[in-house]
DSSP file (Angstrom, degrees, kcal/mol; ACC not computed):
  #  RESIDUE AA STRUCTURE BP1 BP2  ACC     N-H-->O    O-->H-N    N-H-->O    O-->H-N    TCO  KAPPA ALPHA  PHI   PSI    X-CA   Y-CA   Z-CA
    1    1 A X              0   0    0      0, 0.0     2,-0.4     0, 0.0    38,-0.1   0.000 360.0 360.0 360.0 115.3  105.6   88.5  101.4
    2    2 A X        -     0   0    0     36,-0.1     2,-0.8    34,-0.0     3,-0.2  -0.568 360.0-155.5 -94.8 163.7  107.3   90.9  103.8
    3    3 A X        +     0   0    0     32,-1.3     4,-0.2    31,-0.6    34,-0.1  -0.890  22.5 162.5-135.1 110.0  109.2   93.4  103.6
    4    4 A X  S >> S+     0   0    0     -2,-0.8     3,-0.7     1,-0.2     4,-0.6   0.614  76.3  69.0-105.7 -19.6  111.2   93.9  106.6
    5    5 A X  H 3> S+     0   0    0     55,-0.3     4,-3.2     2,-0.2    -1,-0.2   0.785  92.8  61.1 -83.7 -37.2  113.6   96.2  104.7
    6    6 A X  H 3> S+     0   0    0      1,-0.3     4,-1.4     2,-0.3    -1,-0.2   0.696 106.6  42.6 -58.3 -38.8  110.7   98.9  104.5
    7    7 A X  H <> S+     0   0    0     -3,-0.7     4,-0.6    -4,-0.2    -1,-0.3   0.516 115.4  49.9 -92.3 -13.7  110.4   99.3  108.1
    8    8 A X  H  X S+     0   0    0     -4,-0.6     4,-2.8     2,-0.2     5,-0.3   0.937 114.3  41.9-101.6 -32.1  114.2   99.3  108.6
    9    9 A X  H  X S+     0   0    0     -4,-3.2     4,-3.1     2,-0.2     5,-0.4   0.998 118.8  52.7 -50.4 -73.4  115.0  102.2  105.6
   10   10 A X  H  <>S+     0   0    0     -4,-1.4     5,-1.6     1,-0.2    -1,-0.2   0.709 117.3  35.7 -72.9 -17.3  111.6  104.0  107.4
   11   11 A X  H ><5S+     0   0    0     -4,-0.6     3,-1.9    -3,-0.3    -1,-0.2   0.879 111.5  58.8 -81.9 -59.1  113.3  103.7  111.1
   12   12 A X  H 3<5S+     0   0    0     -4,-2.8    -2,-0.2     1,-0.3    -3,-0.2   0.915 110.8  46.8 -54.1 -34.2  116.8  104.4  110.0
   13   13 A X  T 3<5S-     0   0    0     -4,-3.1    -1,-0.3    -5,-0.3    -2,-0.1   0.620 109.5-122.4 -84.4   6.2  115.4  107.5  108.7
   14   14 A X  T < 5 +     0   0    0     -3,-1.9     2,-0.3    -5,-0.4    -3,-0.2   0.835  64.4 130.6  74.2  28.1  113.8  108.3  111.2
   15   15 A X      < -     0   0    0     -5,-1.6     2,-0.2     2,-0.0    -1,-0.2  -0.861  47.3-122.0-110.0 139.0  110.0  108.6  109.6
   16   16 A X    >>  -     0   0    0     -2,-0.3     3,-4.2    -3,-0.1     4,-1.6  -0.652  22.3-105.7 -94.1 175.9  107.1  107.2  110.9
   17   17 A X  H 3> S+     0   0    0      1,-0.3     4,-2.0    -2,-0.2    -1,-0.1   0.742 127.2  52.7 -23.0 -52.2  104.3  104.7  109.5
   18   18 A X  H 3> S+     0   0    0      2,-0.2     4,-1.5     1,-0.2    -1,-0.3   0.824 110.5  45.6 -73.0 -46.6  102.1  107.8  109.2
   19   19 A X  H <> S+     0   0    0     -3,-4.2     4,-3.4     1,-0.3     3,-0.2   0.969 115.7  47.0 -74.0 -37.7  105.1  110.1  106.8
   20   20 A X  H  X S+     0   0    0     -4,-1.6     4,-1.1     1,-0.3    -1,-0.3   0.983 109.3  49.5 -59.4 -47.5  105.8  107.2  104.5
   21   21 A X  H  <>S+     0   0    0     -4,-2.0     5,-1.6    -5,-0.3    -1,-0.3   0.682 114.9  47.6 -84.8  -9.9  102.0  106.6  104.1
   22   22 A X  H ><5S+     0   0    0     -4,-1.5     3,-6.1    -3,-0.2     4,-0.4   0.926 114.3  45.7 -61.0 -76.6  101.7  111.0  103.2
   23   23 A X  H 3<5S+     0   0    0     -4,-3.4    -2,-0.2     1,-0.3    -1,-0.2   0.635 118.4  47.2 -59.2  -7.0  104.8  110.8  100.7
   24   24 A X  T 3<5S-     0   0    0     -4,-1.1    -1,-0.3     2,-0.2    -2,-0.2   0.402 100.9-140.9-119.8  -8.9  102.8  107.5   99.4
   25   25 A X  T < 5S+     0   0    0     -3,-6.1     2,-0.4    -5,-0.3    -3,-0.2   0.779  71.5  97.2  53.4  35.7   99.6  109.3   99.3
   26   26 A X  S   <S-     0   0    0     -5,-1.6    -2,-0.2    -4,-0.4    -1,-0.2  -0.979  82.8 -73.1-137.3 145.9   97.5  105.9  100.8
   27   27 A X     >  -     0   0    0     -2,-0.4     4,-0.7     1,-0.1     5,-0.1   0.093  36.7-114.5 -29.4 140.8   96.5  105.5  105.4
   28   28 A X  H  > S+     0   0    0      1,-0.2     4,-1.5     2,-0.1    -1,-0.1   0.727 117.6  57.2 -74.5 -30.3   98.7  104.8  107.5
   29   29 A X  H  4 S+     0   0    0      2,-0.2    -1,-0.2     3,-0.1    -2,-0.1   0.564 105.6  52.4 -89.0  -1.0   96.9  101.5  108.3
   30   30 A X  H >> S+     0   0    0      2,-0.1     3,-1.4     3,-0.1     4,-0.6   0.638 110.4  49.4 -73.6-100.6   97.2  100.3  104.4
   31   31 A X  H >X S+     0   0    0     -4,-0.7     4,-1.2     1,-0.3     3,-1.2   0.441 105.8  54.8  -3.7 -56.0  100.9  101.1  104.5
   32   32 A X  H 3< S+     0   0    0     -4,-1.5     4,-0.5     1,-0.3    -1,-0.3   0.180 103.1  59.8 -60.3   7.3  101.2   99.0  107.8
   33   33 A X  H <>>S+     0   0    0     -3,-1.4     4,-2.1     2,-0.2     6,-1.2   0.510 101.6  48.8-137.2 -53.6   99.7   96.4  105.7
   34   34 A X  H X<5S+     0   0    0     -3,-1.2     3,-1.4    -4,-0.6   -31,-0.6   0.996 110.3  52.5 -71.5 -81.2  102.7   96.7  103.3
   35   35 A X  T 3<5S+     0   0    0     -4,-1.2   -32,-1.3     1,-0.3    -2,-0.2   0.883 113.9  44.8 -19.6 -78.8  105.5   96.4  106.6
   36   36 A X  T 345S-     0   0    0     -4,-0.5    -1,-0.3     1,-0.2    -2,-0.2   0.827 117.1-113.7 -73.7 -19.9  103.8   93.2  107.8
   37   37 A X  T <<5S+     0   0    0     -4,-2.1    -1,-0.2    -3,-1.4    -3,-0.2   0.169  83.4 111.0 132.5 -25.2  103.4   91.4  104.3
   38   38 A X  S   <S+     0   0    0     -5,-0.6    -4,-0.2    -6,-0.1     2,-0.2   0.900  76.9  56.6 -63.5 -32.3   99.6   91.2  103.7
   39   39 A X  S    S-     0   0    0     -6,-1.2     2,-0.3    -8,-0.1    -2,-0.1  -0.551  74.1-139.0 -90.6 162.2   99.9   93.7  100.8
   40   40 A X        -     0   0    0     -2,-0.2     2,-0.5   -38,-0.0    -6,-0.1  -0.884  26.3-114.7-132.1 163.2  101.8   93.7   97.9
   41   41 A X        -     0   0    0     -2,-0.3     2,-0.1     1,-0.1     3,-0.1  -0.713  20.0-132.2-104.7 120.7  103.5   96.9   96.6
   42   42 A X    >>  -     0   0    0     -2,-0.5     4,-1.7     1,-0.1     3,-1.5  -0.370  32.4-114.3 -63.8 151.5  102.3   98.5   93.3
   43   43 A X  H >> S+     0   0    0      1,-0.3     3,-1.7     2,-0.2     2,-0.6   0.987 108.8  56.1 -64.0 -69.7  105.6   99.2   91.2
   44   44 A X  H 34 S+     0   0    0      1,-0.3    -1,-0.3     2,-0.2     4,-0.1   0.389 102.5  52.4 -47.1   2.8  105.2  103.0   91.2
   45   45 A X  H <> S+     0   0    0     -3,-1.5     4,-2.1    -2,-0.6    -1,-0.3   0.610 114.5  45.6-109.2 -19.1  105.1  103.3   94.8
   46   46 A X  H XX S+     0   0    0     -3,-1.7     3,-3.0    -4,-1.7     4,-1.7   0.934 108.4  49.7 -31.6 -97.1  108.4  101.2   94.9
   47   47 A X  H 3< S+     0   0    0     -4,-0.6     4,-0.3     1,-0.3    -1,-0.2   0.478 115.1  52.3 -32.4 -37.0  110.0  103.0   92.3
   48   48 A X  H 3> S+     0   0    0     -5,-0.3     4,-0.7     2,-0.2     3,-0.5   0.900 107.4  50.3 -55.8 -63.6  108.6  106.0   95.0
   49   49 A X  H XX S+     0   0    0     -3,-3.0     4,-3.7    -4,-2.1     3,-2.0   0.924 109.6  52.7 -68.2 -53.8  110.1  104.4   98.0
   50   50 A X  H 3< S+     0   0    0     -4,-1.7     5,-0.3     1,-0.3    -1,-0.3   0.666 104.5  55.4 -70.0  -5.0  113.7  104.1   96.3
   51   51 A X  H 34 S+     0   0    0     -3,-0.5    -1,-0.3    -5,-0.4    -2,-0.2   0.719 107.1  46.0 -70.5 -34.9  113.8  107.1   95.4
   52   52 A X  H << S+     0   0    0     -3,-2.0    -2,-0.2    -4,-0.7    -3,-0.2   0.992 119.7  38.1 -49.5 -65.2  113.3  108.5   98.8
   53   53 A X  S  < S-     0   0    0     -4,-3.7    -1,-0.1     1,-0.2    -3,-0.1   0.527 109.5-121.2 -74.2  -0.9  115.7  106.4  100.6
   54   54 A X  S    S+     0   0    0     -5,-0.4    15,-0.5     1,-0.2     2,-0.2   0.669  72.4 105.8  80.9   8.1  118.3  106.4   97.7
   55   55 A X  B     -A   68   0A   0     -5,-0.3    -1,-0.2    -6,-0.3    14,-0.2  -0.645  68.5 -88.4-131.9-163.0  118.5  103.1   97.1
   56   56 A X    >>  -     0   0    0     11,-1.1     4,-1.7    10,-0.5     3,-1.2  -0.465  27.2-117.2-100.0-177.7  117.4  100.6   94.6
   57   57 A X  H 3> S+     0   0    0      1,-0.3     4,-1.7     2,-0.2     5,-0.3   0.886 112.6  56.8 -64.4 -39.4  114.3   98.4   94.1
   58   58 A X  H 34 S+     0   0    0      2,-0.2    -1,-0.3     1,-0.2     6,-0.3   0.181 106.5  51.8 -79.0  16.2  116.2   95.0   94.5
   59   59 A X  H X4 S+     0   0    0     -3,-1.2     3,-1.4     4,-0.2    -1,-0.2   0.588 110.4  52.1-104.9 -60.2  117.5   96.2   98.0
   60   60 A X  H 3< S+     0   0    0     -4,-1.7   -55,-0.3     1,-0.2   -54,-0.2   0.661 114.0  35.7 -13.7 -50.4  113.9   96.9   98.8
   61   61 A X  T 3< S-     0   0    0     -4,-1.7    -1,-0.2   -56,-0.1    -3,-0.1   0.263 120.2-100.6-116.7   7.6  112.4   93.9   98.1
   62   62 A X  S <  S+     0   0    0     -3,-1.4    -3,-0.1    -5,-0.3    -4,-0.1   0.702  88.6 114.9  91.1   3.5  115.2   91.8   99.2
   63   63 A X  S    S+     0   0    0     -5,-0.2     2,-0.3    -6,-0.2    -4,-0.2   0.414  80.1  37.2 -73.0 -18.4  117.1   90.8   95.8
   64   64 A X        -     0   0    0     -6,-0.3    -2,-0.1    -5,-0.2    -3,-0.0  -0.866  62.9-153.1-153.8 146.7  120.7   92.9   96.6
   65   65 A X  S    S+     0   0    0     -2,-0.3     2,-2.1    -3,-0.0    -6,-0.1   0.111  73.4 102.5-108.0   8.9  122.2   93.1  100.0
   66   66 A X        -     0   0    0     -8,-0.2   -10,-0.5     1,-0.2     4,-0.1  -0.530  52.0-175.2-106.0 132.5  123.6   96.1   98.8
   67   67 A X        +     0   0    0     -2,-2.1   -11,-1.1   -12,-0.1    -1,-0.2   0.984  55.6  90.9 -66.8 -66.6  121.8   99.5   99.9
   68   68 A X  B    S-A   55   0A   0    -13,-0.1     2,-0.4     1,-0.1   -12,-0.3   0.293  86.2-105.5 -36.9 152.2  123.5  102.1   98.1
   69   69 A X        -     0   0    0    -15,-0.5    -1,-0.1   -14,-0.2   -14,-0.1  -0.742  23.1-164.2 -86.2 137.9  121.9  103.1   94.6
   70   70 A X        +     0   0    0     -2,-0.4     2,-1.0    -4,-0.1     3,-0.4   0.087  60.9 100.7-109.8   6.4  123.8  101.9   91.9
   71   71 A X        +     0   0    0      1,-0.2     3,-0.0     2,-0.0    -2,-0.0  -0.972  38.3 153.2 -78.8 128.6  122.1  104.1   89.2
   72   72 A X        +     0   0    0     -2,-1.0    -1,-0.2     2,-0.0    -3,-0.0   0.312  25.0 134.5 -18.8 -47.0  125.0  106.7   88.9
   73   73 A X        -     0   0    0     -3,-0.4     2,-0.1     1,-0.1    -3,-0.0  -0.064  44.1-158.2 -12.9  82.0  124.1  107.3   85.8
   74   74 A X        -     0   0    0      2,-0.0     2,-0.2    -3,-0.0    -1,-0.1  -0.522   7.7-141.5-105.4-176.5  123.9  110.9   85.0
   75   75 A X              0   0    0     -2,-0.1     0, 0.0     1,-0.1     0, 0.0  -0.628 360.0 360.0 -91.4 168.2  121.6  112.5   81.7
   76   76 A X              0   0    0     -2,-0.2    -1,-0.1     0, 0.0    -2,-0.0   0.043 360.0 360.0-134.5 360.0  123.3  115.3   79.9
C-alpha cells in the first residue's frame, strides 16, 4: 500500500526523508520504504506521524479527505 499522503504532509512541511526517519527513530532508506509502499507502518509510529503533522490517522492512511485533527478534545 502507498502512502502518498506521507510524502505530501513531509514536503508541505518542509522536512526531509532523512528528519522524518530521526523523529521516527528507523534509516532514512527504511522510511523511503514506507513513501513508496513496500512497508507497512507499525501503529505507534502512525499515531507518531499524526501527531507531528497535526492531523489524524485516517487522513494519513487515506480513509478522511479531511487534514485537520478532529480530536479537540481537551483533558481537565
Amino acid at each position: 500500500m502507498e502512502f502518498k499522503r506521507i510524502k505530501d504532509l513531509r514536503e508541505d512541511h518542509d522536512k526531509l526523508q532523512k528528519d522524518i526517519a530521526k523523529l521516527l527513530g528507523i534509516s532514512q532508506q527504511y522510511y523511503s520504504e514506507y513513501e513508496k509502499g513496500n512497508r507497512t507502518f507499525p501503529i505507534q509510529q502512525l499515531i507518531t506521524l499524526a501527531k507531528f503533522y497535526g492531523t489524524s490517522i485516517d487522513y494519513i492512511v487515506g480513509l478522511s479527505d479531511d487534514k485537520h485533527n478532529l480530536n479537540t478534545k481537551k483533558t481537565s
